[in-house]
Backbone bond lengths (Angstrom), bond angles and torsions (degrees), N, CA, C in turn:
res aa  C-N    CA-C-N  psi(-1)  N-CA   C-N-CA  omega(-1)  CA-C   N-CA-C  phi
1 X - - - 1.468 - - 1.524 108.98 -
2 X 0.885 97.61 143.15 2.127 112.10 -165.15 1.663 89.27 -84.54
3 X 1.172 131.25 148.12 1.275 126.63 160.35 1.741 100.45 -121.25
4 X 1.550 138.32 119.87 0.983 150.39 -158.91 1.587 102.95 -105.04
5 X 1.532 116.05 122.81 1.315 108.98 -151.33 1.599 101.99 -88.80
6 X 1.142 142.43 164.27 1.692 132.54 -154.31 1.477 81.02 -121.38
7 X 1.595 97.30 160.65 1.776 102.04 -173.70 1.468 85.93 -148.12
8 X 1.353 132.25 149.19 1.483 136.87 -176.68 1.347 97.76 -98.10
9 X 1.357 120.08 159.13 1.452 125.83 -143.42 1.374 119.32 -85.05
10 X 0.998 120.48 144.03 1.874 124.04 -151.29 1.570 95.40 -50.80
11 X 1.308 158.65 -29.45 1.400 148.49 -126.34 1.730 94.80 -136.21
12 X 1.837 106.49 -24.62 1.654 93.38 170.21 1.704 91.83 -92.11
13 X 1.297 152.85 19.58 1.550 147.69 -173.85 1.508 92.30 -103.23
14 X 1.493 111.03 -38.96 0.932 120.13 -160.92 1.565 115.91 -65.38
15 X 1.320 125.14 -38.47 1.167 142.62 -120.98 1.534 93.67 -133.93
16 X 1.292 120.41 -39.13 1.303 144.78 157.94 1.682 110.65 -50.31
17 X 1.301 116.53 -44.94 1.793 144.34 -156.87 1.805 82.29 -85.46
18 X 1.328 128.34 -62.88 1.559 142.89 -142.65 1.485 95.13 -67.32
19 X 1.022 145.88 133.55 1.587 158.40 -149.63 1.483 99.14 -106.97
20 X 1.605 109.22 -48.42 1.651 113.42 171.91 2.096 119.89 -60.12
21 X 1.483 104.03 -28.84 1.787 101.44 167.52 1.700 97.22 -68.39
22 X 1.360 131.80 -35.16 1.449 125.42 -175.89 1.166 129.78 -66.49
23 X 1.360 101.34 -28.30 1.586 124.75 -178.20 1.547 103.13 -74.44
24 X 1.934 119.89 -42.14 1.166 110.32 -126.96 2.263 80.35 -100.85
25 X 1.430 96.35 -13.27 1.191 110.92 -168.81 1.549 124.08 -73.16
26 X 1.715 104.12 -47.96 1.585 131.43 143.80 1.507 113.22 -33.19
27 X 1.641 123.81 -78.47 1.168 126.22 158.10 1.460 127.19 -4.15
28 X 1.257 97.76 -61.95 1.635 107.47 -167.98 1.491 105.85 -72.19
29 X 1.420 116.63 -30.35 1.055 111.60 -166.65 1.791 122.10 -100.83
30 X 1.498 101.55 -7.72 1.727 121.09 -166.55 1.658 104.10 -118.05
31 X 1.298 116.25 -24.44 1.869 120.59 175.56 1.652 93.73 -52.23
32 X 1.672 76.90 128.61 1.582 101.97 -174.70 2.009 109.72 -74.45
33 X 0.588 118.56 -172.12 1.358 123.07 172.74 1.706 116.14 -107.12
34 X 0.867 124.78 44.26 1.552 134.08 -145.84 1.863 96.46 -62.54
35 X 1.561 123.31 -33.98 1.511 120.08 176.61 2.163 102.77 -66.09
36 X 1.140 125.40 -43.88 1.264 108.48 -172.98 1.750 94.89 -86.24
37 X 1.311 127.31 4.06 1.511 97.05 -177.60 1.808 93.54 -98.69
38 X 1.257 125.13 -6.52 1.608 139.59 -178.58 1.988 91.87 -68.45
39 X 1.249 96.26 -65.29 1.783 104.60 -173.96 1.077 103.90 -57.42
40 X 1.264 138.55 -51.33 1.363 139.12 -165.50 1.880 106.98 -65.42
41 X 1.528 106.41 -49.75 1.500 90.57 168.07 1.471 127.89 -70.76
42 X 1.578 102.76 -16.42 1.914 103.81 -176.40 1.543 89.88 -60.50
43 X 1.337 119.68 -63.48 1.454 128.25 -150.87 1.731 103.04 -63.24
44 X 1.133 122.78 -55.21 1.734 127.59 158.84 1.666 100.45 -23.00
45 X 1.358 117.30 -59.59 1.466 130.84 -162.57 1.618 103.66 -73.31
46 X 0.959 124.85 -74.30 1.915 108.62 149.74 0.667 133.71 -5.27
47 X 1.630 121.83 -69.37 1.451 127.50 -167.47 1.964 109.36 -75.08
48 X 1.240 99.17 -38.42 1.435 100.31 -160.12 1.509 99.27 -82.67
49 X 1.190 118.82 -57.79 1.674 111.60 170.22 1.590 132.31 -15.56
50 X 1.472 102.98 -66.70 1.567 103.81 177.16 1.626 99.88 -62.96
51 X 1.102 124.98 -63.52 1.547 125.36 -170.00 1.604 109.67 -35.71
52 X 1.622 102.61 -47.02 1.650 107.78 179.33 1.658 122.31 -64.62
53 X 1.477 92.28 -40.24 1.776 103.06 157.33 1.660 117.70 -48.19
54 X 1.306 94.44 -66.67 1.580 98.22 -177.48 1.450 117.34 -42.83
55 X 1.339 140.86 -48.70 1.400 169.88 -174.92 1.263 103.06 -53.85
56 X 1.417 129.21 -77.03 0.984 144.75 166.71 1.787 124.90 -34.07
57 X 1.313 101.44 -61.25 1.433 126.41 158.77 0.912 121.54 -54.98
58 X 1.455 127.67 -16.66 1.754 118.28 164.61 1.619 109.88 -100.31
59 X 1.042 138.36 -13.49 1.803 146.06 125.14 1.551 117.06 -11.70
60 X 1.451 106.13 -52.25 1.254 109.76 -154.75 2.042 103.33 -90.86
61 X 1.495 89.66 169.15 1.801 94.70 -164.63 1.875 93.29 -95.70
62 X 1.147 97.66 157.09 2.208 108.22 175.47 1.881 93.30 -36.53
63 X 0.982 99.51 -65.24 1.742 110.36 -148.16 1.778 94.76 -77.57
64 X 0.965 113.71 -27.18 1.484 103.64 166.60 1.393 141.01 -80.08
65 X 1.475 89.02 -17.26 1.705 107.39 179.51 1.502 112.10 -81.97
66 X 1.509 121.93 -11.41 1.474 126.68 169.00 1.827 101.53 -90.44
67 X 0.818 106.92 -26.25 1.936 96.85 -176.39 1.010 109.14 -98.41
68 X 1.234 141.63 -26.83 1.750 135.57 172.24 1.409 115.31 -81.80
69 X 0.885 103.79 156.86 1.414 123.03 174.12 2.038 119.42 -65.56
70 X 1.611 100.75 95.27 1.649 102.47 -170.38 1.405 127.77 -17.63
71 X 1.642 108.79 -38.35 1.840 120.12 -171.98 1.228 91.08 -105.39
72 X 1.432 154.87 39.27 1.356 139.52 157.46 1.546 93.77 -108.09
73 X 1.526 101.03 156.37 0.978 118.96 159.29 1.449 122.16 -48.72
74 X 1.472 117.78 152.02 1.827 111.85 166.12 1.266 108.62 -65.33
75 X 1.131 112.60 123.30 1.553 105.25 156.21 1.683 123.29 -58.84
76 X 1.036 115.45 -61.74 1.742 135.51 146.31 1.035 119.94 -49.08
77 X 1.656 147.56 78.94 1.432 130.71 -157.55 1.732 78.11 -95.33
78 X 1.556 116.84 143.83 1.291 99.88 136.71 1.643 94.17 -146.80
79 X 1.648 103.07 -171.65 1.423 130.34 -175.13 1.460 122.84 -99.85
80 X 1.515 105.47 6.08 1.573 113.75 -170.18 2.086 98.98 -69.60
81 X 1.053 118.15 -35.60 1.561 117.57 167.63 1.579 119.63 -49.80
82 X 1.343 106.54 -35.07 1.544 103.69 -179.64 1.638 112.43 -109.86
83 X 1.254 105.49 22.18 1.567 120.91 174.88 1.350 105.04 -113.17
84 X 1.633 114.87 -41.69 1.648 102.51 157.66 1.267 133.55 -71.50
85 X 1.699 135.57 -1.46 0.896 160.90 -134.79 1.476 103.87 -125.72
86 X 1.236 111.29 -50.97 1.620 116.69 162.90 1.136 134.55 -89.10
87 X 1.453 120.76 -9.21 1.387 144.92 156.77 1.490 106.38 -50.95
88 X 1.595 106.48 -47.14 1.354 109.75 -170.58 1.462 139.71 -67.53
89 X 1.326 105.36 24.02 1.473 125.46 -143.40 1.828 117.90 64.45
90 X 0.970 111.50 29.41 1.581 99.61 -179.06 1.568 107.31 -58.25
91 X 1.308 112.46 -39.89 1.477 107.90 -171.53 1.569 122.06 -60.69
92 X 1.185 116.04 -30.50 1.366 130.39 174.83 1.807 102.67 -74.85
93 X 0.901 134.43 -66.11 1.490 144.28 153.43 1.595 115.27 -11.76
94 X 1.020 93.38 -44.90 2.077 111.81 176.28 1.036 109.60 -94.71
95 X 1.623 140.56 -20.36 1.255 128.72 -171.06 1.674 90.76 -87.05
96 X 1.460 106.51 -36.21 1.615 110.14 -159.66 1.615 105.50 -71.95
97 X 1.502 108.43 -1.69 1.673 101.30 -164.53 1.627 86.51 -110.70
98 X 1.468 116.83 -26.24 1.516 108.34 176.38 1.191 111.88 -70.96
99 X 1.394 137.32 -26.44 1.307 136.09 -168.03 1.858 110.23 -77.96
100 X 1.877 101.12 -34.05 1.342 101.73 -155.82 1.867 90.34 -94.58
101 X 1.556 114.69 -7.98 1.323 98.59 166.10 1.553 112.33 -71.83
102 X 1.485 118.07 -62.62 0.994 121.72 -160.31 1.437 111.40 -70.14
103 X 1.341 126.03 -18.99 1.415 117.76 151.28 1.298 132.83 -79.41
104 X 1.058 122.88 3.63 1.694 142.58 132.46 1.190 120.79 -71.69
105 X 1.333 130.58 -53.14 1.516 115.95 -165.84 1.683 125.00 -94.05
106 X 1.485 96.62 19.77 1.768 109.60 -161.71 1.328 79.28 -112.74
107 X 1.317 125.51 -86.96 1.489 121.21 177.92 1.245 122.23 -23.38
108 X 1.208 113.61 -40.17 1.662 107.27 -175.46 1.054 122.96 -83.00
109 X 1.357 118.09 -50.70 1.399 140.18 166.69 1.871 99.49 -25.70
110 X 1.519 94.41 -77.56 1.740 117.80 169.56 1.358 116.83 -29.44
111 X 1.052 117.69 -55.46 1.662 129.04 165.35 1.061 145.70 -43.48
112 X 1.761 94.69 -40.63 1.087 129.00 -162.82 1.851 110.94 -100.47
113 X 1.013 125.94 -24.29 0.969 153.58 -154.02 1.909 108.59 -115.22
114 X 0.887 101.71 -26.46 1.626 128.96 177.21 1.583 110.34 -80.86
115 X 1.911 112.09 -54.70 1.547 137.38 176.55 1.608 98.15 -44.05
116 X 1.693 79.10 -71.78 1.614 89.72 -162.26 1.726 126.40 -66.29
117 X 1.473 96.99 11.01 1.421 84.94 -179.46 1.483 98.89 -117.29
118 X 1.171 114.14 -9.40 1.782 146.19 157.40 1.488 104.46 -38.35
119 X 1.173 99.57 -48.21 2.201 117.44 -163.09 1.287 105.48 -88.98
120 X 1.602 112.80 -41.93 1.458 93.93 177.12 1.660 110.39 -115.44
121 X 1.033 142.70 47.60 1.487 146.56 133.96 1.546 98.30 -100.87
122 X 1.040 133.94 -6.47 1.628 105.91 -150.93 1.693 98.49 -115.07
123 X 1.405 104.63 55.28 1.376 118.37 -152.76 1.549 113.96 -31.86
124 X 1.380 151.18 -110.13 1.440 137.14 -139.21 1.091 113.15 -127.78
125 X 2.124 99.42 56.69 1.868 126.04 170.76 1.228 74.09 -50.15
126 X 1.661 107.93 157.28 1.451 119.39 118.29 1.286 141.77 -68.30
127 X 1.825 111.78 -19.60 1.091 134.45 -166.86 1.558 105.80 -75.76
128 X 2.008 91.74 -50.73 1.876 90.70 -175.66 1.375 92.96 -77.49
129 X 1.177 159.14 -13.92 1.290 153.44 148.31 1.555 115.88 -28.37
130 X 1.038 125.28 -50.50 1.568 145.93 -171.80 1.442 102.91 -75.83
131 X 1.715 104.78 -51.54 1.719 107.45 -177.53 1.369 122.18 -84.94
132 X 1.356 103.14 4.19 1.395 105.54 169.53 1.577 98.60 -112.58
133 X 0.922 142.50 -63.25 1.899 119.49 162.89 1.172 112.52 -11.56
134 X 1.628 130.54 -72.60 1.269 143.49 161.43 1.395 113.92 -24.10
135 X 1.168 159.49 -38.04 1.149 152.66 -143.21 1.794 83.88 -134.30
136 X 0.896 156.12 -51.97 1.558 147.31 146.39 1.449 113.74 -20.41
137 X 1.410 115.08 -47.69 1.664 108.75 179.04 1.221 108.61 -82.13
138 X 1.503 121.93 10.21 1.401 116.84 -178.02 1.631 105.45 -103.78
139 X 1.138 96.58 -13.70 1.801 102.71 172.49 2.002 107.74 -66.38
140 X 1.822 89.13 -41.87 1.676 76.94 -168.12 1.901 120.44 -80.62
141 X 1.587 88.92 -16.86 1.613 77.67 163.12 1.562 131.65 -98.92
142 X 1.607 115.74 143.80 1.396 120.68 -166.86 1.306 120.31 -83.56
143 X 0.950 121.82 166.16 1.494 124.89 -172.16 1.399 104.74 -76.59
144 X 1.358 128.17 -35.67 1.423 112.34 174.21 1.295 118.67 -82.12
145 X 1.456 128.17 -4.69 1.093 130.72 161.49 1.177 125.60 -69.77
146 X 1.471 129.76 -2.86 1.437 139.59 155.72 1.457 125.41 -127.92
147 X 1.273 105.01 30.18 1.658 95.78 -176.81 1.548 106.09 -90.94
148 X 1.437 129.28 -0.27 1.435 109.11 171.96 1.552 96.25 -87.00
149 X 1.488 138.93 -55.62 1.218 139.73 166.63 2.004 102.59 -13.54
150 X 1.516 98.25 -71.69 1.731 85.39 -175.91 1.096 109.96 -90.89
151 X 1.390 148.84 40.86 1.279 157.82 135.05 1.901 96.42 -81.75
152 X 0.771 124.46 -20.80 2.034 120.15 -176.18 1.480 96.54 -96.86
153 X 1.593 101.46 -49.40 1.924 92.36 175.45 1.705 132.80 -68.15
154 X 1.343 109.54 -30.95 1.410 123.48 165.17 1.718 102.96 -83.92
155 X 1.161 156.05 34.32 1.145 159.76 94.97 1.566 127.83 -60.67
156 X 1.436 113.81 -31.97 1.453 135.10 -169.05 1.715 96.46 -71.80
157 X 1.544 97.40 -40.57 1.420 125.14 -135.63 1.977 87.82 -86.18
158 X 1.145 118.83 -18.33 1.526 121.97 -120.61 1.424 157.51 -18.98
159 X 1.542 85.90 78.11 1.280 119.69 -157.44 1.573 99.59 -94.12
160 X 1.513 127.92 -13.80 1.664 126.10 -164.62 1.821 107.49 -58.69
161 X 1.034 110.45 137.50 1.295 117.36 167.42 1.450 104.32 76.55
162 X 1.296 112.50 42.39 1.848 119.85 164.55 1.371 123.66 -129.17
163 X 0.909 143.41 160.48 1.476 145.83 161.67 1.731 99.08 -19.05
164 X 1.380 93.08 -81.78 1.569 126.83 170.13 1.799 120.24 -13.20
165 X 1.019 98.03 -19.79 1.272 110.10 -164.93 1.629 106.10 -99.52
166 X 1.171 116.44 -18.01 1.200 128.00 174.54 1.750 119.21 -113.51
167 X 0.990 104.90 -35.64 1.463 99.98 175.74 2.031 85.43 -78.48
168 X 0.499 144.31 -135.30 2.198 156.37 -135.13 1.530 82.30 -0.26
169 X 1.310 122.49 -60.76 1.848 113.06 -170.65 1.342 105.53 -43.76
170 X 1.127 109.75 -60.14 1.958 119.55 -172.74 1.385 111.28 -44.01
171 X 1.738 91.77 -55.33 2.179 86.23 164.03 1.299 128.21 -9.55
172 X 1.561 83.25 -91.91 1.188 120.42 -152.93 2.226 103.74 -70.88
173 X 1.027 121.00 -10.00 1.655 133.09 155.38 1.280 116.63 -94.87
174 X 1.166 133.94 -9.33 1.981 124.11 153.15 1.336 79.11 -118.79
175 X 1.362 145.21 119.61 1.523 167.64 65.35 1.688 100.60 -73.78
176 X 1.176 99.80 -60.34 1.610 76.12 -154.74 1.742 109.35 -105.30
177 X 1.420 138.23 35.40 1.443 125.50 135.78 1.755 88.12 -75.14
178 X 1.280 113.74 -57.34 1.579 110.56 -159.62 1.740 118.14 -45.34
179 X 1.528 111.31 -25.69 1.699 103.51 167.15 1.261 103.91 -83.08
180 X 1.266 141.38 -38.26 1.101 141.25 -158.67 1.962 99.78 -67.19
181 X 1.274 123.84 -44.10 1.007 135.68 -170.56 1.867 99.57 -67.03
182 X 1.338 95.56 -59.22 2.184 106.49 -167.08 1.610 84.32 -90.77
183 X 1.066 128.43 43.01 1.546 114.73 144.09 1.809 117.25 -117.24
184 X 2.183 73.22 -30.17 2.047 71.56 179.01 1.631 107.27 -66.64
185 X 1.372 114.97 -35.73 1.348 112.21 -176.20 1.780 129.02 -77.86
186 X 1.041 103.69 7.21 1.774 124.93 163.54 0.903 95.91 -122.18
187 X 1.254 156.81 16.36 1.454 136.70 166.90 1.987 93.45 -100.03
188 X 1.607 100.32 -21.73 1.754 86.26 179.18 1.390 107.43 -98.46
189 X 1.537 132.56 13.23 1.689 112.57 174.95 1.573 89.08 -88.70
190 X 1.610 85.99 164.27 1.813 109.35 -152.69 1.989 90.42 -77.34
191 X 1.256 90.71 149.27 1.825 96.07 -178.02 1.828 102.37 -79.98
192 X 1.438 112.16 1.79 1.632 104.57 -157.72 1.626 80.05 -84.05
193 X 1.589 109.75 -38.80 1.766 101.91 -174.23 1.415 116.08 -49.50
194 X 0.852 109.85 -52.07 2.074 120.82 179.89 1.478 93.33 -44.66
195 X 1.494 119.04 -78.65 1.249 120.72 -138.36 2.079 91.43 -65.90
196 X 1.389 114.59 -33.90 1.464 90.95 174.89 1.273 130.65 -82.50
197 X 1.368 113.24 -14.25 1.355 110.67 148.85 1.784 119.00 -57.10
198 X 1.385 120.78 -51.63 1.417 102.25 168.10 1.793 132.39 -62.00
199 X 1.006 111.28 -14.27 1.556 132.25 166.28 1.444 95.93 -49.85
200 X 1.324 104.49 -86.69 1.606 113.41 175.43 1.521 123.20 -45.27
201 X 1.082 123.99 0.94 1.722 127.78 178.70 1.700 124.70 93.79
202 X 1.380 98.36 11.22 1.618 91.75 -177.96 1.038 124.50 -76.32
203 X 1.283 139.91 -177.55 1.356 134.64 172.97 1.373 122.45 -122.14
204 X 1.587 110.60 168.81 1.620 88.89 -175.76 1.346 131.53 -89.62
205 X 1.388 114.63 24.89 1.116 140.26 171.38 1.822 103.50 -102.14
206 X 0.890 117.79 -47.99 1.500 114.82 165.83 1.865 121.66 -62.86
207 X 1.277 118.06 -34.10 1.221 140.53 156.78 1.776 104.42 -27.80
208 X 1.677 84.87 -81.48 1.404 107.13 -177.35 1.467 101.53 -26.23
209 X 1.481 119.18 -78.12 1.379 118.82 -143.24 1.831 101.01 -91.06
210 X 0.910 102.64 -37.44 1.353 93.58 -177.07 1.502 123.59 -79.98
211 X 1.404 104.94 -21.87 1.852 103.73 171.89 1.446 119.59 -101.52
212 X 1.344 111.27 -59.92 1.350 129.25 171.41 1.414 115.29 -48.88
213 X 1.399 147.62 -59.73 1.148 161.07 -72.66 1.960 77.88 -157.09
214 X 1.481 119.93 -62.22 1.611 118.74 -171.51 1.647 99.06 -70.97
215 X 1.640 116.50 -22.42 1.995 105.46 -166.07 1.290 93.47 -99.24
216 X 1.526 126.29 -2.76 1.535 97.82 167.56 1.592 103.37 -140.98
217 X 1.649 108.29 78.79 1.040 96.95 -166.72 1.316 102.08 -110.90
218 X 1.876 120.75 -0.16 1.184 115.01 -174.84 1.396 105.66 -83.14
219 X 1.466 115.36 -27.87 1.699 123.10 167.34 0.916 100.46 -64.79
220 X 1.480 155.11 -4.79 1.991 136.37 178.26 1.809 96.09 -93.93
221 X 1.580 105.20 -26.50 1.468 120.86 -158.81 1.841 89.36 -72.48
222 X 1.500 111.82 -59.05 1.493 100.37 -177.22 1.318 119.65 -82.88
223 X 1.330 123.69 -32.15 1.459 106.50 151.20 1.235 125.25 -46.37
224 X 1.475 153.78 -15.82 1.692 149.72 -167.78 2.131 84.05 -101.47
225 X 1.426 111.29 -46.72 1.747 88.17 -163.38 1.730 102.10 -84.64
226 X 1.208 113.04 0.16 1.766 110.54 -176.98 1.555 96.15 -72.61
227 X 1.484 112.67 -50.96 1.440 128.34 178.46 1.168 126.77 -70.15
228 X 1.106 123.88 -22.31 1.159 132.35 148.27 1.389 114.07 -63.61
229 X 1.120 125.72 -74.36 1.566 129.71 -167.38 1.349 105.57 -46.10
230 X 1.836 130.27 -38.43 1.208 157.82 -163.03 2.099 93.68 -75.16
231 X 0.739 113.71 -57.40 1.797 131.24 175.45 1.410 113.05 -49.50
232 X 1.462 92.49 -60.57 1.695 106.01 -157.05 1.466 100.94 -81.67
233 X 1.369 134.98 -2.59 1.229 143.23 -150.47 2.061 105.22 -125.31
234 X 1.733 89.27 -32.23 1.625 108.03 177.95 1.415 113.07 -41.05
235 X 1.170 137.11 135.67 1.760 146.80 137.67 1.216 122.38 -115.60
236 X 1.691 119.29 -32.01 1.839 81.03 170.98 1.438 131.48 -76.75
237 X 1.685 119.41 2.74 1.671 94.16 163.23 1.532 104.38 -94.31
238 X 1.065 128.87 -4.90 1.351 114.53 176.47 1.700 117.88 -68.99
239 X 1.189 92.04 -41.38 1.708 116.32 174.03 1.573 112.36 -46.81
240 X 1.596 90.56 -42.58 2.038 87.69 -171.10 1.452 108.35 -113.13
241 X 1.024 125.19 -16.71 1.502 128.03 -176.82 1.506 110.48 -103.05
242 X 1.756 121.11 5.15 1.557 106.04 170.74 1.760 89.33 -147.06
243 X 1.158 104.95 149.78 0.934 130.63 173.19 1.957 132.25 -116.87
244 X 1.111 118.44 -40.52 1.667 130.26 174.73 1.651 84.17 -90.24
245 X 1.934 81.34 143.80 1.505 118.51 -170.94 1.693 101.06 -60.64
246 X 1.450 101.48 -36.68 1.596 87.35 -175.01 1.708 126.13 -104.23
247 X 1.661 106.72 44.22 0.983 111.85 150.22 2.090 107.60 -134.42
248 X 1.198 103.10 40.47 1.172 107.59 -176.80 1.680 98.66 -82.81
249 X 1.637 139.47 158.92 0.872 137.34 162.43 1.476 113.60 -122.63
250 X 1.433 128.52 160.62 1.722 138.53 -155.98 1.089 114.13 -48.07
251 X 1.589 132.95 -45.43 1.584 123.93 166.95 1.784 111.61 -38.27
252 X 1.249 111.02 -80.53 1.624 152.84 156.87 1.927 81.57 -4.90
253 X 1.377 104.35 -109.32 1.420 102.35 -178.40 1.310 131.86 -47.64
254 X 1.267 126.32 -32.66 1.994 126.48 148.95 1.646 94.30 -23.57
255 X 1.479 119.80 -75.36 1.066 132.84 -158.06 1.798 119.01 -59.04
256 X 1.239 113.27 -30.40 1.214 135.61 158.21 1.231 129.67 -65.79
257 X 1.731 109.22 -40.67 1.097 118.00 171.37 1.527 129.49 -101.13
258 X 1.806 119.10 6.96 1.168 140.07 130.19 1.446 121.75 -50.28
259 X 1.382 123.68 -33.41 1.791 130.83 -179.22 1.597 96.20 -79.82
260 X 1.200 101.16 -41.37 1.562 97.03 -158.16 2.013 111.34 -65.13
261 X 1.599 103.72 -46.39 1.476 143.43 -165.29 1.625 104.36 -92.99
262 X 1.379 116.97 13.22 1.552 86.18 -155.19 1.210 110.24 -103.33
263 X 1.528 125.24 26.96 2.001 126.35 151.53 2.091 90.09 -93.58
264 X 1.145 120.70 9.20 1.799 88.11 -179.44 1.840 84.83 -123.24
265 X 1.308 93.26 76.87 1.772 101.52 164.52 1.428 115.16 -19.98
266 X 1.773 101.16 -68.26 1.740 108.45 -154.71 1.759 99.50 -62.97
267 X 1.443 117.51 -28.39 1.680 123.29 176.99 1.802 106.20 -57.93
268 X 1.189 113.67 -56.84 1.431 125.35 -172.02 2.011 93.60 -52.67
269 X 1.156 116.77 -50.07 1.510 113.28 -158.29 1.377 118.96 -95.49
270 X 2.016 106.53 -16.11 1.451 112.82 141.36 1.618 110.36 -47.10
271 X 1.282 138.51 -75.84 1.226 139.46 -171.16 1.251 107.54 -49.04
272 X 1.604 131.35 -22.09 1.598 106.29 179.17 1.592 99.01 -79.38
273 X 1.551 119.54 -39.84 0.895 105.48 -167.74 1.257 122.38 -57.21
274 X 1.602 127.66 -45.00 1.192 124.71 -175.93 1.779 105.81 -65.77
275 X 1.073 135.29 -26.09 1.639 142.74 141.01 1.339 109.33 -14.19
276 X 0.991 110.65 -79.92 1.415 124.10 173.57 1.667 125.33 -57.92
277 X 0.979 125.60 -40.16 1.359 137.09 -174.80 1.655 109.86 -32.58
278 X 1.901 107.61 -53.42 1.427 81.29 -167.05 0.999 116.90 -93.60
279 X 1.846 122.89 -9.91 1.605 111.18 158.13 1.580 124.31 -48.34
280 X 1.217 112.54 -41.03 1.688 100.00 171.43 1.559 111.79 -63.98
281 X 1.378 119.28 -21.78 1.365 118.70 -167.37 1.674 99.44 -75.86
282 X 1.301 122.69 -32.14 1.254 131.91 -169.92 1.657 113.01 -88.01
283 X 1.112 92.49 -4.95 2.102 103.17 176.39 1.192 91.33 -110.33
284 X 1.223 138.66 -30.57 1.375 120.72 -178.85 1.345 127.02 -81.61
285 X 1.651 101.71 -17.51 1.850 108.51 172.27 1.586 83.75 -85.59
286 X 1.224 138.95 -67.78 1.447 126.72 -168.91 1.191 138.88 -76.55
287 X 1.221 116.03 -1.25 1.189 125.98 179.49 1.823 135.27 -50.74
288 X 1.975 111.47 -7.55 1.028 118.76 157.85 1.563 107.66 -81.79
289 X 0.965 121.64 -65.30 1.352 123.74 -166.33 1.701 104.28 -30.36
290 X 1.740 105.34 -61.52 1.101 131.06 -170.11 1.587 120.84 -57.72
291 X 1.392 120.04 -13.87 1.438 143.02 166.28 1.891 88.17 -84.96
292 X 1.337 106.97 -69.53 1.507 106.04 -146.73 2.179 87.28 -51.82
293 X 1.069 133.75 -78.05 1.247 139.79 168.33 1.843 90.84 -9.00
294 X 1.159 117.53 -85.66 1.759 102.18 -158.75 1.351 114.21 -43.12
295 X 1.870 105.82 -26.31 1.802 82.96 -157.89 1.583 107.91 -89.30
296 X 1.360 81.54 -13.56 2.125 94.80 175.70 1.029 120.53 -42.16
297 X 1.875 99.44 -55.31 1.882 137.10 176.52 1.848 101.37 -51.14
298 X 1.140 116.61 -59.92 0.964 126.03 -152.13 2.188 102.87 -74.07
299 X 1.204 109.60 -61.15 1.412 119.73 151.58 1.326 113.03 -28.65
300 X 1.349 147.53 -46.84 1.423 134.06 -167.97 1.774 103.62 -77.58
């Protein structure tokens, strides 16, 4: 038996053969994006500029920062800006903003993380039904829309003019993006894991920490630096709920110490920087987790 070899039809050989369908085919598929790689450097060019200004500008001395040129380097670098800067009580200022983060963002986190795994195992409460509505209407109201309300309760309370007075507010305003966030992400581990962990005898307190707690831990990771960054960054409860210098925290005193400083530029922008320092320090230890969490978020 002859087997007759098959040939695809003269006009697709053809067309296939023509160097210009190869060209035009490549093209379509390898053209760069040249309008988002334009935006992407404007926006790079934004961001990094002022920051590079700022940087630079806290290097430089009072009397030098009027005769040189703003984007040059110091010729004279020195450190006398961030020696007046810590002189100024900064250290007390930083301890008070580390305390009122991390006594904000442990509780909540903790809380929060507890709710939401509350809401979705605890299948068709009415109760977690109610407390999860509840914690949704807490998204739509703003924080300045109640700060005389908790300015009367942290007086009631007499709590005004303490640490204290600012971390319970902070609570109770990251609770609820933070369930809303660690519920979507326990609401997607598979239910077959639970139920064979309960097969085997665990509990739902063992559940919690040992299953739930390791598969969404890059969502606890960006929920703790959102809330954090969100805290450590806060001034209007610091503004209305403290009053004495030495429970002021780093926004609060920046701002104080901008009134006080504000003909010695390069002094004012030493202090943001050291302001700033340990939030970048805290994206830079977390900053995988804190990627892996957005793109998870972002994917659903």
């Amino acid at each position: 038996m002859t087997t007759v070899p098959t040939r695809a039809p003269e006009h697709l050989e053809t067309a296939r053969a023509d160097p210009r369908h190869r060209r035009v085919t490549s093209r379509g598929k390898e053209r760069p994006n040249y309008l988002a790689g334009l935006t992407s450097v404007l926006w790079l060019v934004i961001v990094v500029v002022p920051i590079y200004w700022i940087v630079i500008t806290s290097f430089k001395s009072q009397s030098r920062y009027y005769l040189e040129n703003p984007f040059a380097l110091p010729s004279e670098p020195t450190l006398a800006n961030y020696r007046l800067v810590i002189e100024s009580d900064f250290v007390q200022y930083f301890v008070n903003s580390v305390i009122v983060t991390i006594g904000a963002v442990v509780p909540a986190v903790a809380v929060s993380f507890m709710a939401a795994y509350a809401i979705v195992r605890g299948g068709r409460s009415r109760l977690l039904r109610w407390t999860n509505s509840l914690f949704l209407m807490g998204l739509a109201i703003p924080l300045q829309a109640t700060i005389i309300p908790v300015y009367l309760i942290i007086i009631q309370l007499g709590l005004y003019d303490s640490l204290m007075a600012m971390i319970l507010p902070s609570i109770a305003f990251a609770i609820p993006l933070s369930v809303l966030v660690l519920s979507n992400f326990i609401r997607d581990v598979p239910k077959e894991l639970f139920e064979s962990m309960r097969i085997d005898g665990a509990t739902e307190r063992a559940m919690l920490w040992r299953l739930a707690f390791p598969l969404v831990r890059p969502a606890v990771v960006t929920v703790t630096i959102y809330n954090a960054l969100h805290i450590w960054n806060g001034f209007l409860l610091p503004l209305v709920l403290t009053q004495t210098p030495d429970k002021r925290v780093l926004p609060l005193a920046l701002w104080s110490f901008q009134e006080e400083y504000s003909i010695n530029v390069p002094a004012v922008l030493a202090s943001v920087v050291l302001t700033t320092l340990p939030i970048l320090i805290l994206y830079v230890v977390g900053r995988r987790q804190l990627l892996s969490g957005l793109t998870a978020g972002f994917s659903k």
